[in-house]
KOLPALO-395849 format. One record per residue: z, x, y of N, C-alpha, C, O in turn; residue in one letter. Coordinates in steps of 0.05 Angstrom, whole numbers, plus 5000, padded with zeros to 4 digits. Atoms other than C-alpha are relative to their C-alpha. Layout:
! residues N
ZXYZXYZXYZXYa...
! end
This chain:
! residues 374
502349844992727955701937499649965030499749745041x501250034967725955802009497049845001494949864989x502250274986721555202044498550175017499850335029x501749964974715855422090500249875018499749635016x501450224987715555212153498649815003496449814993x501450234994713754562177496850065012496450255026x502449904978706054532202500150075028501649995046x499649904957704854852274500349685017501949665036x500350184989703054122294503649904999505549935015x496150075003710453842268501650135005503950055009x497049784991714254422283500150095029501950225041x499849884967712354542352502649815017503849965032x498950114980716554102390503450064983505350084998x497249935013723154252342500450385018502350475031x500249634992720955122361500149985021501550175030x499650034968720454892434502950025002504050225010x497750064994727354562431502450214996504450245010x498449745008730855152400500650245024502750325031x501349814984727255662449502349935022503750105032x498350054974731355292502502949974999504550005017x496450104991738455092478500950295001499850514996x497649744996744355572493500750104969499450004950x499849965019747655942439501049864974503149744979x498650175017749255622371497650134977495850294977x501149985017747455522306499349724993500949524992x501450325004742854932291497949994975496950194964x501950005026738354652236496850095011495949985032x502549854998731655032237497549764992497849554979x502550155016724754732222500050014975500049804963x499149905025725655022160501949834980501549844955x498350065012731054642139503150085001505349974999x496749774998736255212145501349945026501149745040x498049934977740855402198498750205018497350385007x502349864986737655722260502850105023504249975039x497749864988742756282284498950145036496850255040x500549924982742756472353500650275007502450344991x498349784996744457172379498250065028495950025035x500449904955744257432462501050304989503350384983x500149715000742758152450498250125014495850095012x501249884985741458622503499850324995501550404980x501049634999738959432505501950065022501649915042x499649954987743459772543500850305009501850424991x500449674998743660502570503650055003505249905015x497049954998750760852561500750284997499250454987x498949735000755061442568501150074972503349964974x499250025027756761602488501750124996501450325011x498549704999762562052469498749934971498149704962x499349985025761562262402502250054980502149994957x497849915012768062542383502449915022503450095034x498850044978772462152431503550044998505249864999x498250015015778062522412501450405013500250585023x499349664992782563232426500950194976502450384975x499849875018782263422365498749924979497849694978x501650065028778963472292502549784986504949794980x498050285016781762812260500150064965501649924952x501249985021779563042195502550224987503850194967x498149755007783963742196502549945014504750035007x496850104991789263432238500350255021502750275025x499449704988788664162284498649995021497049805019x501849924973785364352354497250104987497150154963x502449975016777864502343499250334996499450535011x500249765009775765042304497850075027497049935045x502149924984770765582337496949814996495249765013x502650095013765265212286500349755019498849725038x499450244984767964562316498849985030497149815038x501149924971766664802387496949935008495849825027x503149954988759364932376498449595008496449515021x501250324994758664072374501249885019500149705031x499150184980763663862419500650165027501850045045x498149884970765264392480497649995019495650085007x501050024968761564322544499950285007501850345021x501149774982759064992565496750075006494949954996x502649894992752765382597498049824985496649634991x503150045021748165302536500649814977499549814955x499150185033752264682495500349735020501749745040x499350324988752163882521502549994996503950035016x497950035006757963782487500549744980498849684963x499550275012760963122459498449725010497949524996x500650344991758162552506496750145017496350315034x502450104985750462382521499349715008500449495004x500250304995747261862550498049834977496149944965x502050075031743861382492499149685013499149655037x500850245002741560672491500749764982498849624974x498850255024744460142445499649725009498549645029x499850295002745559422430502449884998504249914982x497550154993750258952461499649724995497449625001x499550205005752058322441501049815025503249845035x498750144970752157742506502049724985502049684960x500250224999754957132504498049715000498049524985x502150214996749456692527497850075021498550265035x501449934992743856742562498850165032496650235041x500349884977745757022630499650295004498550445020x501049685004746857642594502550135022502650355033x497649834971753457732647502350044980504050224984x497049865010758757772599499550064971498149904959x500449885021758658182535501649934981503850024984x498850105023761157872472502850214982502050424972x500049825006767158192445500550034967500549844951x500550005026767558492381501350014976501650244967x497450015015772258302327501250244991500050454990x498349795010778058712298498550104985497350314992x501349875019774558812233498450044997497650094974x503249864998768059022258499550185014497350285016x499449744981771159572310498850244990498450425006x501049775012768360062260497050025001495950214990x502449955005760959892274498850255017496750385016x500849764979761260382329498149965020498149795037x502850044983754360552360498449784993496549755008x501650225023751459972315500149795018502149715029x499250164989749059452348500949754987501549794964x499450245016750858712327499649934977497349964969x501250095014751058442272500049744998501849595005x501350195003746757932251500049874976499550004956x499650125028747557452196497849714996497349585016x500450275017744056842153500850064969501850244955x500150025035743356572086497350014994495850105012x503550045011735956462048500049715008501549535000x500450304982733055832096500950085015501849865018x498849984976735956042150497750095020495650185011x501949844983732256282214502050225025503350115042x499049874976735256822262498150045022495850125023x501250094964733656692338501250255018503450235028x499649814972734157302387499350015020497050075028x500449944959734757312460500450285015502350345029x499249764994733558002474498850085028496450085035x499949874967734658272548499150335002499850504985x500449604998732159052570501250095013499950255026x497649874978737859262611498450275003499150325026x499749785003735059952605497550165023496850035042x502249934991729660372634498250084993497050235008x503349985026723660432575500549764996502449614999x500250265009720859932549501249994962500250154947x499050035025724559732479499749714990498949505002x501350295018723859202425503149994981505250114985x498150005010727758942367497649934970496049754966x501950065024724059002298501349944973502650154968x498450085021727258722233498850104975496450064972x500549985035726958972153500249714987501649524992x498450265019726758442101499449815008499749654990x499450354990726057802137496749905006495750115012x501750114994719357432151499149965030500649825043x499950084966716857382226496150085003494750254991x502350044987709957242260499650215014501450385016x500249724987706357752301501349975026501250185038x498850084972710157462366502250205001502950315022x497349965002716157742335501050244982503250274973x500649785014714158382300502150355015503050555003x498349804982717858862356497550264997498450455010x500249835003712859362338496750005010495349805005x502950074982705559532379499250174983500950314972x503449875016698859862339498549835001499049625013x502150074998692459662327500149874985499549974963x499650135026693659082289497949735007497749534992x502350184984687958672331501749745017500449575029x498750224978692958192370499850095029499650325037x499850014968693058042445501849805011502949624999x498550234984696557662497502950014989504350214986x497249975002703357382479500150034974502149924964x497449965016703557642412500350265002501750384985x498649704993703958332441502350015015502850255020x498350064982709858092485501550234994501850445007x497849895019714558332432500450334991502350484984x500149685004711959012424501850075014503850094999x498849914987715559242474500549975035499250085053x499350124978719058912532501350145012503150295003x499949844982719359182594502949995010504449825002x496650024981726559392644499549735008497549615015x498950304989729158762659498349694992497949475002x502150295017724958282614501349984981503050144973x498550165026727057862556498049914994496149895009x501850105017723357592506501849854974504249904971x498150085020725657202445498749974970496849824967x500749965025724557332368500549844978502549714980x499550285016724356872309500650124973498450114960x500849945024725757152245500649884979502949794977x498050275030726356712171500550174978499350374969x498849925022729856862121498649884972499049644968x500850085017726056792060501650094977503850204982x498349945020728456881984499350224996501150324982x500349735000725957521983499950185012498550375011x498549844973729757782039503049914983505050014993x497150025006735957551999500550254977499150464977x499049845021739257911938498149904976497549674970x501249965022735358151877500849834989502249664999x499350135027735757881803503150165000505250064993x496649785014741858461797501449995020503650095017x498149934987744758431850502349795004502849604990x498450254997750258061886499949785023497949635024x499950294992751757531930498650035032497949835044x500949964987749057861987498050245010496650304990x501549775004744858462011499550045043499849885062x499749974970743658852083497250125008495750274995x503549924982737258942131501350225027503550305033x499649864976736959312190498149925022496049825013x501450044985733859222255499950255028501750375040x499949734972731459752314497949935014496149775008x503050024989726859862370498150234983498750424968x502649895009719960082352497850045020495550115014x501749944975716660152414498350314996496050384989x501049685005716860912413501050064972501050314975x497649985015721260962346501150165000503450125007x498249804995723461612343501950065021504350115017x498850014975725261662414502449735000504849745005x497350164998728760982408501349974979502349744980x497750025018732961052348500950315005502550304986x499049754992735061752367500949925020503249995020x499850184967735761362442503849904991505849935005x498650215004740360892391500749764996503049684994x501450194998737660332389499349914971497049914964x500050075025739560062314501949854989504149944984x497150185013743859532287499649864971497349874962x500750145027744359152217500549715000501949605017x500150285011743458432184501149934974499950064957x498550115026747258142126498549714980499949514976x500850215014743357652087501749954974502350104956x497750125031747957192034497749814991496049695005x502450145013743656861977501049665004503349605009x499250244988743456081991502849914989503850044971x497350075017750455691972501550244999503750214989x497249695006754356391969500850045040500850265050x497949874975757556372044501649875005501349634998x497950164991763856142071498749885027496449935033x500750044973763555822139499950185017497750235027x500949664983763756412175498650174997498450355015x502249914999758156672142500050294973498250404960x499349815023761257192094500049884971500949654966x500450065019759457202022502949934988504950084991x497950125022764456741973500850254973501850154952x498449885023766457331923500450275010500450464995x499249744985768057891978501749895018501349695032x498450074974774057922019500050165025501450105044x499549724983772558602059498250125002497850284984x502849924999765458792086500450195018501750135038x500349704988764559532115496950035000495749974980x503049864987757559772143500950245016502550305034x500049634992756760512150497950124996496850154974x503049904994750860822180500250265001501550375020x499649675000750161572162497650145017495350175008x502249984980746261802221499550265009501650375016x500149734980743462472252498149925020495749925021x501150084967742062242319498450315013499850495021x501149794985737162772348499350095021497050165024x499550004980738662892409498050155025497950155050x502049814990732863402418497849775011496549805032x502450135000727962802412500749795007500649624989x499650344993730262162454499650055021499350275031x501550114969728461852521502350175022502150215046x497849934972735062172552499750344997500950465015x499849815011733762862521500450255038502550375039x499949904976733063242597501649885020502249995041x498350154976736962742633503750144980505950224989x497149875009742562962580500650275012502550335026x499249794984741363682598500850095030502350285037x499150024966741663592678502949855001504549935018x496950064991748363182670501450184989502950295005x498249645009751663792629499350175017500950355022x500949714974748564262679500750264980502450434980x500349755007746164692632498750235011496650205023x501249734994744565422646496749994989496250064966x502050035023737165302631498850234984497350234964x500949695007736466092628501550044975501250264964x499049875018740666082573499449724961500149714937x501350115015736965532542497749914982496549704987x503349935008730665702493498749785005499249545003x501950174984725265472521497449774976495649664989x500150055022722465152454501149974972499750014953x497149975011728865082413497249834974495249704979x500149975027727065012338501749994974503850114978x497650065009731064822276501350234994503450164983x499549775003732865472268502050145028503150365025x499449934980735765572335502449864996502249624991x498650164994743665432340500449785019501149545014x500850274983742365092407499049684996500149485006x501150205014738064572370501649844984502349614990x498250105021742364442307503049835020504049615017x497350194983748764262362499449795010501249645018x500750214983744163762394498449784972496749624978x499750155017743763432318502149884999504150024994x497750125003748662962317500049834974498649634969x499250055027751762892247502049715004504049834998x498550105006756062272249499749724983497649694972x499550265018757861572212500549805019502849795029x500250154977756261032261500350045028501249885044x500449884975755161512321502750184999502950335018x497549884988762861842312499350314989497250384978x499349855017764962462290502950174989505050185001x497349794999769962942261502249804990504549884993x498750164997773162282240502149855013504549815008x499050134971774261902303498449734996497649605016x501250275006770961272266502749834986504249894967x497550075000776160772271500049744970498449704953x499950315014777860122230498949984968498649774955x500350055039776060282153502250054987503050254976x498050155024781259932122501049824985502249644997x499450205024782759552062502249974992504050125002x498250085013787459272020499250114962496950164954x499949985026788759421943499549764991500049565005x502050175011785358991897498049715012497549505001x501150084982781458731953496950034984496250234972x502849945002774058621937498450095016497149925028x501049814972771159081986496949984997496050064976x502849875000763459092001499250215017499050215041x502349774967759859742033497149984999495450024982x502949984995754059642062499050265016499950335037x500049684989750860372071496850035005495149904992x502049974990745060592103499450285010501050455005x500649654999741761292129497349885025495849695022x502149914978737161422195497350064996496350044974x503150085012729861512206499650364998497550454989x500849724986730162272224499350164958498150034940x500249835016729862772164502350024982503250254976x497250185004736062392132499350124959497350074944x499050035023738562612063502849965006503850065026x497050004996746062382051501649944976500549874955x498350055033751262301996502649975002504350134994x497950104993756661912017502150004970501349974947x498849965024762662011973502949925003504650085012x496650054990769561651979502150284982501250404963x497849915015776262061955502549804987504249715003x497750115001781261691913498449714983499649604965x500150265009777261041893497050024984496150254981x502650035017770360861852499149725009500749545011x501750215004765160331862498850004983498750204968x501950025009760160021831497050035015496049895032x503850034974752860191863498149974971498250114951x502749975021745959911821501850004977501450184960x499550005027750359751767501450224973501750234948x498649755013753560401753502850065025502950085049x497349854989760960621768498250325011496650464999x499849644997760861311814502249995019503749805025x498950064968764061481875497850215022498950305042x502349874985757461871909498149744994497949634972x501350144996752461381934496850125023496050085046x502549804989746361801953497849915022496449725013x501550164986742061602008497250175017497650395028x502349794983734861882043499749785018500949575018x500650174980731461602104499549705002497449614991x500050154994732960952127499549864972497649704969x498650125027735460732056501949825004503849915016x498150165008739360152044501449984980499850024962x499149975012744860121998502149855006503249825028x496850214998751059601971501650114978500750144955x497849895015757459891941501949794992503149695011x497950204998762059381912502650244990502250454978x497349835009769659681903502849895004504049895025x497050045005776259431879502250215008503750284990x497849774995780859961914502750014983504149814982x497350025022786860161864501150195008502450264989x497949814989790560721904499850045021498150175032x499649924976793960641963499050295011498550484996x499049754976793961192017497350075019495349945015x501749964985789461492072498050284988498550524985x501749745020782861822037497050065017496149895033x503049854983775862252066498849774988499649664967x502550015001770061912067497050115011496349995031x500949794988764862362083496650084988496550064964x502849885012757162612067501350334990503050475000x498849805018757663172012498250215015499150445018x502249774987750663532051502750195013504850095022x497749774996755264202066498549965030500149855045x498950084963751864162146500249805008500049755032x499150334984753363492157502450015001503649975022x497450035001759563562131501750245022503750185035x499649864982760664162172499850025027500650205041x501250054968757663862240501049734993499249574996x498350164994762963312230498949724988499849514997x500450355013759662672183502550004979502750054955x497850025014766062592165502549735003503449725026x497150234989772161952165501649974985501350044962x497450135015778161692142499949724991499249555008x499950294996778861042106503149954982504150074963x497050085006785460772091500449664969499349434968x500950275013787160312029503749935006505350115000x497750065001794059932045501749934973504149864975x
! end
């Protein structure tokens, strides 16, 4: 069972000592393991389809194709500018962590973050950017210091720090892992959170500004932190980034040098203009240009799946293989806004198969990938 913190009196000088060392993982007040992570906000040029062709059809892009990725008058095109989360090294924040082979597929996603139940995760988060952004966590336990998120909740001083830290400020977040941040009675050995800014939210998760957490129930991880009865963990964020509604939304249109005469002046979902500046993809890609989902045959595979904050229905659906989700075999794993969801799956036929949202315009505005079983 998860321990409460030590009293404020006894725990203060352990929470000091933490606050200061470099990165690591050390024993918490708590008892647990007190994970560190150097994550900064940082503003970037995105492609979405970084690619010369539809990966999906294997062909040059259709006309439909066009309307999301071509660069003309009255269309952005493939690449805006967004905001995400980078992973440092240590606290200078000068060199950016990089990011293993088998996590190349998180894409736009920022880091991920891991404990067990007892554990505490420690963030050192930097604002590279130019708004002010936060970092707010699902699932996990945290004080109002460390909430990432500002209203009228009657606090002042430093525990509004966290709301939202300004360009070029840092702040640092505490969050514990309690047992009821771990895995259900049904479930399995692990289970996934998410974390974003909340400052503005819309604006900064549309910005980009969203990464996930892996909580393993106590005694179920290897040393490295991955649960003991999975060999093959996948996170796949089915996202419609709305490009209409984020902090870069005009700074995007001035670097395309759009025609503004040929751009309604109140665009509407109803308006193609609008719908192209929805961005349909599966960890920011599209058209399947999302790299690195691949497994092995009789591999115990986990997917950890998830869905956006926007107006998000989704219905992820492999070709070729079946999981278990909630205790039922399918191969559609249904998802609405900012839903969490764990797929376990034994892959039993080689070859290279769609993975893809079944919604006909998602799937048509490119939420679409390939995942390969060896």
């Amino acid at each position: 069972m998860f321990q409460p913190l030590a009293s404020p009196r006894s725990g203060f000088v352990a929470l000091a000592v933490l606050l200061f060392l470099p990165g690591c993982a050390a024993t918490g007040a708590n008892g647990g393991t007190t994970h560190t992570y150097y994550v900064a906000a940082d503003e970037v040029m995105w492609d979405y389809t970084p690619t010369d062709l539809n990966r999906i059809s294997g062909e040059a892009w259709s006309p439909l194709d066009k309307e999301f990725v071509e660069q003309r008058p009255d269309r952005v095109g493939h690449v805006y500018k967004k905001a995400v989360y980078h992973e440092y090294t240590d606290s200078s924040f000068s060199t950016q962590k990089p990011r293993p082979p088998e996590w190349e597929h998180l894409g736009i996603l920022g880091p991920l973050l891991r404990g067990s139940v007892g554990d505490t995760i420690r963030v050192v988060f930097r604002n590279n950017g130019t708004h002010p952004y936060s970092m707010h966590p699902h699932g996990v336990i945290y004080d109002k210091d460390s909430e990432g998120a500002g209203y009228a909740d009657g606090t002042k001083d430093s525990d509004k720090a966290d709301d939202g830290v300004p360009p070029k400020g840092t702040h640092v977040y505490l969050w514990r892992i309690p047992e009821r941040a771990g895995p259900g009675p049904h479930e399995g050995s692990s289970v996934m959170w998410m974390y974003h800014s909340h400052t503005n939210e819309a604006l900064d998760v549309n910005a980009g500004l969203i990464g996930p957490m892996i909580v393993t129930a106590a005694g179920k991880a290897k040393a490295d932190g991955t649960p003991v009865d999975v060999d093959r963990e996948l996170m796949v964020m089915f996202a419609e980034f709305d490009e209409n509604f984020s902090w870069f939304k005009d700074e995007n249109f001035q670097l395309a040098r759009l025609d503004m005469k040929k751009v309604p002046a109140t665009p509407t979902f109803a308006d193609p203009f609008y719908l192209a500046n929805l961005r349909e993809t599966m960890n920011g890609l599209s058209f399947g240009t999302l790299p690195g989902l691949t497994v092995k045959r009789g591999e115990r595979v986990r997917w950890y799946l998830f869905a956006l904050t926007g107006f998000e229905m989704h219905a992820p659906h492999w070709h070729g293989q079946t999981a278990i989700e909630n205790g039922m075999r399918t191969d559609v794993a249904p998802l609405i806004a900012m839903e969490m969801k764990i797929a376990d799956m034994v892959p039993d036929n080689p070859g290279t198969w769609l993975f893809h949202c079944h919604v006909a315009p998602h799937l048509i505005a490119g939420m679409q990938s390939l995942f390969t079983v060896k």
